[in-house]
VOGU-3710 file (C-alpha; in Angstrom, 3 decimals, decimal comma):
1> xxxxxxxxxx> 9,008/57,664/68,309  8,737/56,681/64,534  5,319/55,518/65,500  3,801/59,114/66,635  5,671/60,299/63,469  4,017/58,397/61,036  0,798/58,700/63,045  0,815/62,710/62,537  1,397/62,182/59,099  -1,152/59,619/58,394
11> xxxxxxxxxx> -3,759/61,858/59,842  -2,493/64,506/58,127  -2,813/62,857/54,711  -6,646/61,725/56,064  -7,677/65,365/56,971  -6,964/66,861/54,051  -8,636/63,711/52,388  -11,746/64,684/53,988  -11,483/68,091/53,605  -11,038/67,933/49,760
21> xxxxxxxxxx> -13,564/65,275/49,593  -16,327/67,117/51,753  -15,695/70,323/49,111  -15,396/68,390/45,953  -18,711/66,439/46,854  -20,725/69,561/46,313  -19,828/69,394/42,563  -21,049/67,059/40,039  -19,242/65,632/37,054  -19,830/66,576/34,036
31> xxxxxxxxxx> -20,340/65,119/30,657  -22,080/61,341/30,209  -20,388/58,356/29,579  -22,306/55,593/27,151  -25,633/57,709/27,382  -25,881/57,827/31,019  -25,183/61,170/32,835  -22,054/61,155/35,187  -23,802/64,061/37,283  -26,978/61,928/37,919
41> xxxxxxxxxx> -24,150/59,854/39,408  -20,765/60,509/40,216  -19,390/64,279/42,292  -15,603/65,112/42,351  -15,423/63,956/45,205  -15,828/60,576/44,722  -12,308/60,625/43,006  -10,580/61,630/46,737  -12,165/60,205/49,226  -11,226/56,437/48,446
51> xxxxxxxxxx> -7,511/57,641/49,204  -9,216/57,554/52,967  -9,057/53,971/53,062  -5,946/53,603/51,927  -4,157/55,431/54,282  -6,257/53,325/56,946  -5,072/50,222/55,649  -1,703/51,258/55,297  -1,420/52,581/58,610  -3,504/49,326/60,197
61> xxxxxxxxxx> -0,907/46,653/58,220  2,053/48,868/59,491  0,645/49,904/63,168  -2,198/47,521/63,886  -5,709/48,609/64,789  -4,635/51,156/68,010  -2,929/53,545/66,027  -4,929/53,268/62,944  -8,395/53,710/65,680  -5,870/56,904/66,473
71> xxxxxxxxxx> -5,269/58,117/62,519  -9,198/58,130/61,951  -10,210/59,318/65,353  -7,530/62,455/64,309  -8,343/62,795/61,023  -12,040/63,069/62,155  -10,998/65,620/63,961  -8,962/67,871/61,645  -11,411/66,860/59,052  -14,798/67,481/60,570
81> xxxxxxxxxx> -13,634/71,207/61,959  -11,847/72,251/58,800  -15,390/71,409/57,110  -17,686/72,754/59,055  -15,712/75,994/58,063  -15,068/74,980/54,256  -18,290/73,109/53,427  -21,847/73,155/54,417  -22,433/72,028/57,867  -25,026/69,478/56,730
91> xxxxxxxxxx> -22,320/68,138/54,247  -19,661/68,213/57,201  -22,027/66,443/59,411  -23,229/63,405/56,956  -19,501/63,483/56,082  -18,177/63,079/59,635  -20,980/60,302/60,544  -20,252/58,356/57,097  -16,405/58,521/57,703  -16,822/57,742/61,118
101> xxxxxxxxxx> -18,540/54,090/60,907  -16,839/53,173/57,306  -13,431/53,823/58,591  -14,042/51,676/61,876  -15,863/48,968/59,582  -12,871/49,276/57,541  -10,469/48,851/60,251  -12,099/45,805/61,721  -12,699/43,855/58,904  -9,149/44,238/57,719
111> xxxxxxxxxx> -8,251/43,516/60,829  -9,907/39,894/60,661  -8,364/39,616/57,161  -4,969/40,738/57,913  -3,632/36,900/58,004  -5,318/36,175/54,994  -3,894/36,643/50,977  -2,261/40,127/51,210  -4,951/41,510/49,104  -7,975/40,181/50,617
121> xxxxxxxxxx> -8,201/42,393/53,940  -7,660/45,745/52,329  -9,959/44,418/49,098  -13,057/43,686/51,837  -12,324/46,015/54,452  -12,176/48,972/51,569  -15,814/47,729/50,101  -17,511/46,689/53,047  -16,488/50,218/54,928  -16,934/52,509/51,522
131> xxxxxxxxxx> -20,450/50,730/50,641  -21,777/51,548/54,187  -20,050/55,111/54,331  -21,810/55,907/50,751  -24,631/54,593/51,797  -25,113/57,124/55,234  -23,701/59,645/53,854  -25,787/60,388/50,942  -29,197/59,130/53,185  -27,783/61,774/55,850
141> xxxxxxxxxx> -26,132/64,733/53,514  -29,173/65,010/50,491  -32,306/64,086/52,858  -34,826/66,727/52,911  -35,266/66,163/56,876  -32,103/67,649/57,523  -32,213/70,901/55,299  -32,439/72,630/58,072  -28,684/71,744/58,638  -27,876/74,145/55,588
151> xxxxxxxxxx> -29,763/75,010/52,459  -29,923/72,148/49,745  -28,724/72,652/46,269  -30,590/71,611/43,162  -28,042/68,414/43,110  -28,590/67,807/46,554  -32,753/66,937/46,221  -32,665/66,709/42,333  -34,232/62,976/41,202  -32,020/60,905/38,677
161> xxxxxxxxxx> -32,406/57,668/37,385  -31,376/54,826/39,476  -27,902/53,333/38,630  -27,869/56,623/36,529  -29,729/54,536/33,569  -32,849/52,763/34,401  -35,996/54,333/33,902  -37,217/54,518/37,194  -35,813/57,869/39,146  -35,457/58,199/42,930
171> xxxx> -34,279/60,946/45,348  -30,281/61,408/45,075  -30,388/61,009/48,894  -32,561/57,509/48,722
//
């Protein structure tokens, strides 16, 4: 019983992480930090959504990997609907892919971790699912192939330096 409890309320908590992620993504920082530009770089968003993998973890050291499997499934759920209605649909889309594969990446490595120093599995299973989640989500959200999933902003297929200070500038979505 305590179980389904705490499974409601973990995907709880990770639906309304994506939710306020997917909406907060659409808006830039602003300002610059040592003469780089945090827009070129860094949305709101980015300040939410690693609370996502922490309520996986948590609920994968408590439950194992069935109910935390359960937690993302739901909060993919929750999340995905509430954004297709809050956020653009290409957003809610790239969003629901990204969270998708990082959270089961997450899961799994941690998973393979778990009898390891207590920091280790969430350390690597956080990265590892985050890095790949950043990475499709921002090829899938920002690509100019899939505008026709919802009109892109100027952030959206703007250019910006890479690593927000070299020279060189790419596609936001590359």
């Amino acid at each position: 019983m305590q179980a389904k409890r705490y499974t409601l309320i973990y995907a709880l908590l990770m639906a309304a992480v994506v939710v306020a992620s997917n909406f907060l993504v659409q808006f830039p920082v602003t300002g610059s930090l040592f003469g780089v530009a945090l827009g070129d770089l860094l949305t709101w968003g980015a300040f939410t959504y690693p609370f996502a993998f922490l309520v996986t973890d948590l609920t994968n050291r408590q439950f194992g990997t069935t109910i935390a499997r359960r937690v993302v499934l739901v909060g993919f759920i929750f999340g995905v609907t509430l954004s297709l209605w809050a956020s653009a649909p290409r957003i809610a889309i790239a969003s629901g892919t990204a969270y998708l594969v990082g959270q089961l990446l997450d899961i799994s490595v941690f998973n393979r971790l778990r009898r390891q120093s207590w920091w280790q599995a969430p350390l690597a299973g956080s990265l590892l699912g985050s890095a790949l989640d950043t990475l499709l989500f921002f090829s899938l959200a920002f690509a100019p192939i899939f505008a026709f999933l919802g009109a892109n902003d100027d952030f959206a297929v703007g250019w910006s330096p890479i690593l927000g200070a070299l020279s060189t500038e790419a596609p936001r979505w590359v």
